[in-house]
C-alpha positions as CSV (number, residue, x, y, z in Angstrom):
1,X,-27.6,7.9,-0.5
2,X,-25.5,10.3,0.8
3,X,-23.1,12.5,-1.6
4,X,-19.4,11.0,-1.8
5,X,-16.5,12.3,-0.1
6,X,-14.8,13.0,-2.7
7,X,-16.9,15.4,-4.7
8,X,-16.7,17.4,-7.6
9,X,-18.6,20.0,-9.7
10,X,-19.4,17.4,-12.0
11,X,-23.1,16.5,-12.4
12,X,-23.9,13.1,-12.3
13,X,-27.4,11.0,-11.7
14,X,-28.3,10.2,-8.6
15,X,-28.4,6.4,-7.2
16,X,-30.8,4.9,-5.2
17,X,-30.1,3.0,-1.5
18,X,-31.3,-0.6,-3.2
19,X,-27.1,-1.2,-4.0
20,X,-26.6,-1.1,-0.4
21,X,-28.4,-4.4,0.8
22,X,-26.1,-6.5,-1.4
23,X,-23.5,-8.7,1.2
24,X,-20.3,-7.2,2.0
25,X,-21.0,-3.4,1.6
26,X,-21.5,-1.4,4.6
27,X,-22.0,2.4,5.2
28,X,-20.1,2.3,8.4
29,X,-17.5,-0.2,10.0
30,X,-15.2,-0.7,13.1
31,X,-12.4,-2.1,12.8
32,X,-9.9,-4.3,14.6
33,X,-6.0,-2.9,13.9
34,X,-3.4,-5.9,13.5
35,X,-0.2,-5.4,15.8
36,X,3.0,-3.4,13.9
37,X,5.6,-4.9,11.9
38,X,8.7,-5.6,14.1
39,X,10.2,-6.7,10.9
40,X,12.9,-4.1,8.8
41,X,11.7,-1.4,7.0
42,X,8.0,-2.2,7.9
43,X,6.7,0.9,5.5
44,X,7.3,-1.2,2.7
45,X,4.5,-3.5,3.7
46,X,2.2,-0.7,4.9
47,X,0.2,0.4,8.4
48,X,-2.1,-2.5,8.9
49,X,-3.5,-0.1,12.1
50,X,-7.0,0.6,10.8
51,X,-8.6,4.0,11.5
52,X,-11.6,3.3,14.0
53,X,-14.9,4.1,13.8
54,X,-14.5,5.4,9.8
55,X,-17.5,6.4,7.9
56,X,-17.0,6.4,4.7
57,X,-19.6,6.6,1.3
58,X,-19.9,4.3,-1.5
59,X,-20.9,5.3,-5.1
60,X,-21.3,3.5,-8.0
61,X,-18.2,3.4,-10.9
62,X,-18.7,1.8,-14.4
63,X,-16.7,2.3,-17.4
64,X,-17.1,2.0,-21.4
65,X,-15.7,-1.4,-22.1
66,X,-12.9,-1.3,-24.7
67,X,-11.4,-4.9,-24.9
68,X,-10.1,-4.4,-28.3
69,X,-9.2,-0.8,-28.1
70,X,-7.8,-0.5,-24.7
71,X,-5.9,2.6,-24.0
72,X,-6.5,4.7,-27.2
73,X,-9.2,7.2,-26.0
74,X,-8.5,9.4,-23.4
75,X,-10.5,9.4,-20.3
76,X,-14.2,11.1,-20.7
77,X,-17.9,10.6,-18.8
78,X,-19.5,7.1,-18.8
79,X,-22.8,5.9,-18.5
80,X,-23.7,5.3,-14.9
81,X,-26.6,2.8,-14.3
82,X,-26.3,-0.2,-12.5
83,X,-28.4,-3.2,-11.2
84,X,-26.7,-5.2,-8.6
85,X,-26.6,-9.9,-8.7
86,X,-25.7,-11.1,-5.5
87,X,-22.1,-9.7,-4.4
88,X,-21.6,-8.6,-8.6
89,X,-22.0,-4.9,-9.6
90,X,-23.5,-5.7,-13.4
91,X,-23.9,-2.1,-15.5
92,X,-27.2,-2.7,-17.5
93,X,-25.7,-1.0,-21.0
94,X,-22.2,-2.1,-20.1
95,X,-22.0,-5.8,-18.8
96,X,-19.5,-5.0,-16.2
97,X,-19.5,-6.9,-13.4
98,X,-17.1,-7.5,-10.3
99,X,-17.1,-10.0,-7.6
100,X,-15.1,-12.2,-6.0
101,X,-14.9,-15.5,-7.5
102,X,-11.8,-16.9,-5.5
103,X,-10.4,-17.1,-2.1
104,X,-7.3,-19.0,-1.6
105,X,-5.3,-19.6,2.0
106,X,-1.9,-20.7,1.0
107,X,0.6,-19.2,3.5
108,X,1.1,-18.6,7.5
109,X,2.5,-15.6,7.2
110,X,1.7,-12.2,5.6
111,X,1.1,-12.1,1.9
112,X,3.2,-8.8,0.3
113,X,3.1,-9.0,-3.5
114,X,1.4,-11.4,-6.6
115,X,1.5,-11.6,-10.3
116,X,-0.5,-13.0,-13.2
117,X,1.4,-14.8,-16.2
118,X,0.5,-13.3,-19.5
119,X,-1.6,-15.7,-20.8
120,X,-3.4,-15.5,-17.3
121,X,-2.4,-19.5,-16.8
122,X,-0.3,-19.4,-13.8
123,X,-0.3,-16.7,-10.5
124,X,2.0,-16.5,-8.0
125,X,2.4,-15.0,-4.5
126,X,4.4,-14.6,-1.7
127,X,5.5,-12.6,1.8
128,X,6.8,-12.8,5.0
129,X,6.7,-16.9,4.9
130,X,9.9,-16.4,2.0
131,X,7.5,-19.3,0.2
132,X,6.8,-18.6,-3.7
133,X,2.7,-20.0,-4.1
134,X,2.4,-20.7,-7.6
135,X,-1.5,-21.9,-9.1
136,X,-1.9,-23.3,-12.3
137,X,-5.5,-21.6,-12.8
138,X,-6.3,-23.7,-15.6
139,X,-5.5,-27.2,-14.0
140,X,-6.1,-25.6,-10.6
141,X,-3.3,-27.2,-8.8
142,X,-0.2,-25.4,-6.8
143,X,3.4,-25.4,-5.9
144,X,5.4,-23.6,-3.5
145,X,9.1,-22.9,-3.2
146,X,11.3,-22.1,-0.8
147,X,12.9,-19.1,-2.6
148,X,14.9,-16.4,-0.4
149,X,16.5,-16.5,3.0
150,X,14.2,-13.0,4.0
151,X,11.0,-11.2,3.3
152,X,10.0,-11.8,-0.6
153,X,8.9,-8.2,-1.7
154,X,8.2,-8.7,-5.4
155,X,7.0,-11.0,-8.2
156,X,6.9,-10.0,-11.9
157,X,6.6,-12.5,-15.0
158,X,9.1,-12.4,-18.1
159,X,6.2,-11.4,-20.5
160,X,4.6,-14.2,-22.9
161,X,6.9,-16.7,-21.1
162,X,6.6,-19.1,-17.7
163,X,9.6,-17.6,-16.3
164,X,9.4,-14.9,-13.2
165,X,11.4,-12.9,-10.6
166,X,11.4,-12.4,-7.2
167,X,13.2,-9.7,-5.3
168,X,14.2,-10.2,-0.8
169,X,15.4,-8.9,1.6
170,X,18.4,-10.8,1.4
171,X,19.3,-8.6,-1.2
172,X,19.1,-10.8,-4.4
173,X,17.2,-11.2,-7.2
174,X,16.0,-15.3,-8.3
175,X,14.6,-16.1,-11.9
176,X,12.6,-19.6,-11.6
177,X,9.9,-21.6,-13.8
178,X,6.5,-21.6,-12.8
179,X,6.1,-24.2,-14.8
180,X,8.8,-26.5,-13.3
181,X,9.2,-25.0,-9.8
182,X,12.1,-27.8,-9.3
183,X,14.0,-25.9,-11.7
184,X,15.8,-23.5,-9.9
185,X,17.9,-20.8,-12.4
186,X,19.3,-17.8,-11.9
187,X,20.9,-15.6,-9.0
188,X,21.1,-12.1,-9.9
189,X,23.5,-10.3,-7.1
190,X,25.1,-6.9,-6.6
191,X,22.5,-4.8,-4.1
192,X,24.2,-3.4,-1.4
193,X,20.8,-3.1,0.5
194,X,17.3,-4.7,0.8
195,X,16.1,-5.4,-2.6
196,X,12.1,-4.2,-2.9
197,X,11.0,-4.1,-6.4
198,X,12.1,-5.3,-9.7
199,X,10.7,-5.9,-13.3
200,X,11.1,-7.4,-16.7
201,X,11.1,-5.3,-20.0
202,X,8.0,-5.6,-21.9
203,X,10.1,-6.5,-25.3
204,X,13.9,-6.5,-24.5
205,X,13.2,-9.6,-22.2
206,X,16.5,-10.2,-21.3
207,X,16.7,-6.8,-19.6
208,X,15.1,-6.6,-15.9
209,X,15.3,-3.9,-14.1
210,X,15.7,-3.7,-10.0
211,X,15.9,-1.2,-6.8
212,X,16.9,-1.4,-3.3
213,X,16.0,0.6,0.2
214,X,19.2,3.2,-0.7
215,X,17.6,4.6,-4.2
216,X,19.9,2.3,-6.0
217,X,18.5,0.9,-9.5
218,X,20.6,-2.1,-11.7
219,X,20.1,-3.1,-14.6
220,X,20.8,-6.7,-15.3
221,X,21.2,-8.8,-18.5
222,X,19.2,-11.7,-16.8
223,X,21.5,-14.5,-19.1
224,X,24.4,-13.4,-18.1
225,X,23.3,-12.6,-14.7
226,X,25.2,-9.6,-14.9
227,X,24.4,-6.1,-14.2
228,X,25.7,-3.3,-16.8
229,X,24.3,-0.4,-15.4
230,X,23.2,1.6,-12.4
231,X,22.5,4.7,-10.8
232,X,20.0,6.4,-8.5
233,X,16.3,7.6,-7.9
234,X,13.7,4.2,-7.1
235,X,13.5,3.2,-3.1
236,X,10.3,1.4,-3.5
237,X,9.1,0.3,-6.6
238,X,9.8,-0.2,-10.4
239,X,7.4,-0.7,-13.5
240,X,8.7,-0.4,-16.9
241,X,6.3,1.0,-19.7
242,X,4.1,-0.9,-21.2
243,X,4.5,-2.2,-24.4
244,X,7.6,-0.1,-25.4
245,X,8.8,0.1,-22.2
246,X,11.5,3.2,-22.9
247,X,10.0,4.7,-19.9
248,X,10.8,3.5,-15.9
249,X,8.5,4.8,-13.2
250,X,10.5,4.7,-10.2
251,X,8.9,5.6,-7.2
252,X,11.1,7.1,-4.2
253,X,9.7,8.9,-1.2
254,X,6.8,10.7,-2.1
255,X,7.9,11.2,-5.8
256,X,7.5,8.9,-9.1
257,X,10.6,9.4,-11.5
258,X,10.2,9.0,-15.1
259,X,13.3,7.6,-16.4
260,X,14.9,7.5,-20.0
261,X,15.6,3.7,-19.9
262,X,18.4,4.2,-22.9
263,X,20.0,7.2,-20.6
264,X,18.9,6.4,-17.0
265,X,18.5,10.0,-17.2
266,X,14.9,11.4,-14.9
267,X,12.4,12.7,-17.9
268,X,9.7,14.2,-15.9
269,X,9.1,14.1,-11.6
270,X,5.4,13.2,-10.9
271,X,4.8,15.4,-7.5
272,X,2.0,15.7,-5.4
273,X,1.7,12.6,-2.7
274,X,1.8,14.0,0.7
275,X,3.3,9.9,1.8
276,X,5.3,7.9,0.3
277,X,4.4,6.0,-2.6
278,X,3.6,2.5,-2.1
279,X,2.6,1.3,-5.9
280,X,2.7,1.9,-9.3
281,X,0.9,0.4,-12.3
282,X,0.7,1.7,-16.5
283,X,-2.3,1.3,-18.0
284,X,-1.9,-1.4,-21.2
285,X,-0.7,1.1,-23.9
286,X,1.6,2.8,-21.6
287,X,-0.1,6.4,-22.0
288,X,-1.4,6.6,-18.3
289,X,0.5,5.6,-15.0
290,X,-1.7,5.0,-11.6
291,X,0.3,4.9,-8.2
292,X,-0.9,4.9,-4.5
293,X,-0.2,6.5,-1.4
294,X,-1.6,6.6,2.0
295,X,-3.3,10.1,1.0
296,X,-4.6,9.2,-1.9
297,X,-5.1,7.1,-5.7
298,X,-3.6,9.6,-8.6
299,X,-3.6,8.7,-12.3
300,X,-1.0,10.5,-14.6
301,X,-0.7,11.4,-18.3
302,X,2.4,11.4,-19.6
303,X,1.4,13.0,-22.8
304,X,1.3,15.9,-20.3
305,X,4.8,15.4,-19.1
306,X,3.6,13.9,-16.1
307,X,0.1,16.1,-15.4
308,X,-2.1,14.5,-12.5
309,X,-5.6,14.4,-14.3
310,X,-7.1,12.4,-11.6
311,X,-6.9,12.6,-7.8
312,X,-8.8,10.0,-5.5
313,X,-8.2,11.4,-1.6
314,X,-8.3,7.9,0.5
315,X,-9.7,10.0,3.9
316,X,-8.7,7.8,6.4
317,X,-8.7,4.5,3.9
318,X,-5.4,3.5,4.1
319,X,-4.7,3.2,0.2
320,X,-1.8,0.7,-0.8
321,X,-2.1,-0.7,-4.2
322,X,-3.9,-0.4,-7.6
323,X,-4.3,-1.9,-10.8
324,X,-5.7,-1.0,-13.6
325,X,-8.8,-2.9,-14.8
326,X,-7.6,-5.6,-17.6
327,X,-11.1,-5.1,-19.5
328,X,-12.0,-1.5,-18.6
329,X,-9.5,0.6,-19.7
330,X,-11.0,3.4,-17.5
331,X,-11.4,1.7,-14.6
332,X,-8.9,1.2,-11.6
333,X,-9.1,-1.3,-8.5
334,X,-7.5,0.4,-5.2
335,X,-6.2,-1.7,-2.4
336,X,-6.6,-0.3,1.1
337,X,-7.0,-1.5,4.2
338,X,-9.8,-4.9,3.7
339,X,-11.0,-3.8,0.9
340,X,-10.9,-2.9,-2.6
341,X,-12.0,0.3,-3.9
342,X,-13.3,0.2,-7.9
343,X,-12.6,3.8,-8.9
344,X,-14.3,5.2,-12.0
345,X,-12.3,8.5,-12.3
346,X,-14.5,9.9,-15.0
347,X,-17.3,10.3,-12.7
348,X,-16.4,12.5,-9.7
349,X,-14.5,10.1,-8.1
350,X,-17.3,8.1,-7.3
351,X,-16.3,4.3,-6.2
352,X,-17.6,1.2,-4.9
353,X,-16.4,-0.8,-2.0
354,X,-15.2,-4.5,-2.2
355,X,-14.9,-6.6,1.1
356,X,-12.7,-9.1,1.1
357,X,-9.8,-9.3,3.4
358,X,-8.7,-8.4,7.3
359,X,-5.7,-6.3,6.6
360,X,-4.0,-4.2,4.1
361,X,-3.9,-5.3,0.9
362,X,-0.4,-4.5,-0.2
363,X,-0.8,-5.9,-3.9
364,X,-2.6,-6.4,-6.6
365,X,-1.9,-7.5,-10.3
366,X,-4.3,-8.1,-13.5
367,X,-4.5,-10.9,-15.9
368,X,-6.3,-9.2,-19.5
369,X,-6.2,-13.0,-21.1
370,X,-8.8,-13.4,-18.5
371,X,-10.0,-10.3,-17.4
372,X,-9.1,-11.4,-13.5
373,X,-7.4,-9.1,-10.9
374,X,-5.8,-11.2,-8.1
375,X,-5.1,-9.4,-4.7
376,X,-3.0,-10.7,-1.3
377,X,-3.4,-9.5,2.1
378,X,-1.5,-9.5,5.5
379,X,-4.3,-12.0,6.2
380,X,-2.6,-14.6,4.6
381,X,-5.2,-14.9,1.9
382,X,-5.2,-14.2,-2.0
383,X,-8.8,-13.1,-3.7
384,X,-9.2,-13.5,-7.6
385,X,-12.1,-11.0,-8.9
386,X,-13.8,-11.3,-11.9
């Protein structure tokens, strides 16, 4: 096998060819691009034009898994061997495998964003079509709801409850009930612009947090549907900290804020994305934050005040969401353009290549109850990975 693109000094065994038979891993690949967005601010929802003709490597990434103890160890070398089942990457010291287990086409428009109650029991998606798709995984049926007037560009659950938000176009936030999707409950209005992200706080639940296309970020008291606070720096996406959640990365241009939630003061500026930001995710104890850009995957530490530690160059792949793996504390799933990268940092940036869409993958979100990631694509289709 050829050495990865992305290399380091870091010594690592070498891998043999046999990992490249398995279906849905290729060495090379032409591509077909998808016409532009004539919709409004059409960078939200990424360049579905492919590059043509890209060659890119594969490697292998594994991880130490830490189920229990997720998050408290810092991120260090991993043992690398692998044997490959079918489609499923399986480590032989480390039982970790990956592979699609789940393809689901609910909608006939493009898919933008998805999320994973937090028991895992329900996931919901949604887009361009301005449908929610909700799935009860563990009685395998589905809903749908006709939720906004425009373009649906988030979904986030109230943690350890049914309850989740969705963010439009039209410039509102909507509360519903995934488990009673006839229950409609809450407006929460007051953007001037586009609404494109929002999120709940991890323990003060009846705080969510919101941002619009002018840098403008509320904060709402979702019961009384009012908003007591706002003020500037997130044009693209919000995520509060995990688990504490005094911490709001707010991504704007090509720069993540970190934002005293108490203050709505800017703690730290995460540069170095040459684009724009397109995603953000904390890893579960709120110590690392991963985000996304055309350019590139970076992973932060903010015991570092915001210190890049690891840097994943996409060359030419389009890169457009991420998620951290909910078993593998070390181990991060990149959208891109078809496909989804797994990305072992620890190793010199050595990944391996997923298949499993035909267009940008603008989302992703993680379900640790069951150790599923669920993605959703332009092409109208939502993978769950196991």
């Amino acid at each position: 096998m050829s050495a990865p693109e992305n290399s380091t000094k870091t010594v690592t065994p070498t891998l043999s060819n046999d990992g490249l038979k398995m279906k849905g891993v290729q060495i090379e690949r032409n591509t077909e691009t998808e016409k532009p967005l004539d919709e409004d601010i059409a960078a939200f929802f990424s360049n579905d034009d492919a590059a043509d003709n890209m060659n890119i490597s594969f490697t292998h990434a594994s991880a130490q898994k830490q189920k229990e103890q997720q998050g408290k160890f810092p991120f260090h070398a991993l043992d690398t061997r692998a044997e490959f089942v079918g489609n499923i990457i399986i480590s032989q010291t480390l039982d970790f495998p990956f592979g699609l287990v789940r393809s689901i086409h609910p909608s006939t428009n493009k898919l933008s964003c998805c999320d994973f109650s937090s028991q895992g029991k329900f996931l919901a998606a949604a887009g361009h079509e301005k449908k929610v798709f909700i799935w009860n995984l563990k009685q395998s049926t589905r809903n749908s709801v006709d939720a906004h007037t425009q373009i649906i560009t988030d979904i986030r659950f109230k943690p350890n409850s049914f309850m989740f938000a969705t963010s439009s176009f039209d410039r509102t936030v909507k509360i519903w009930d995934a488990s009673n999707t006839k229950k409609y409950h809450k407006d929460l209005v007051g953007h001037a612009d586009q609404v494109m992200s929002m999120d709940f706080h991890p323990r003060k639940t009846n705080l969510l947090c919101s941002c619009d296309c002018n840098d403008e970020i509320k904060l709402w008291h979702v019961k009384e549907s009012s908003c007591f606070r706002s003020f500037k720096g997130a044009n693209r996406q919000v995520r509060f900290q995990s688990r504490q959640g005094n911490l709001l990365a707010a991504a704007t241009g090509n720069m993540i804020n970190l934002i005293d939630v108490e203050t709505g003061m800017i703690q730290h500026r995460f540069e170095g994305h040459e684009e724009d930001v397109r995603a953000l995710c904390w890893d579960v104890c709120g110590e690392y934050l991963v985000s996304t850009s055309q350019d590139s995957a970076r992973i932060w530490s903010i015991q570092s005040g915001g210190k890049c530690i690891h840097e994943l160059p996409s060359s030419g792949r389009d890169f457009a969401s991420c998620t951290f793996h909910p078993a593998y504390s070390q181990v991060v799933a990149v959208g891109s353009y078809e496909s989804i990268y797994i990305w072992n940092p620890t190793m010199g940036n050595r990944t391996w290549k997923f298949h499993g869409h035909e267009g940008i993958i603008p989302s992703m979100a993680n379900a640790p109850e069951t150790n599923m990631i669920a993605s959703v694509s332009h092409d109208q289709w939502v993978k769950i990975w196991k």
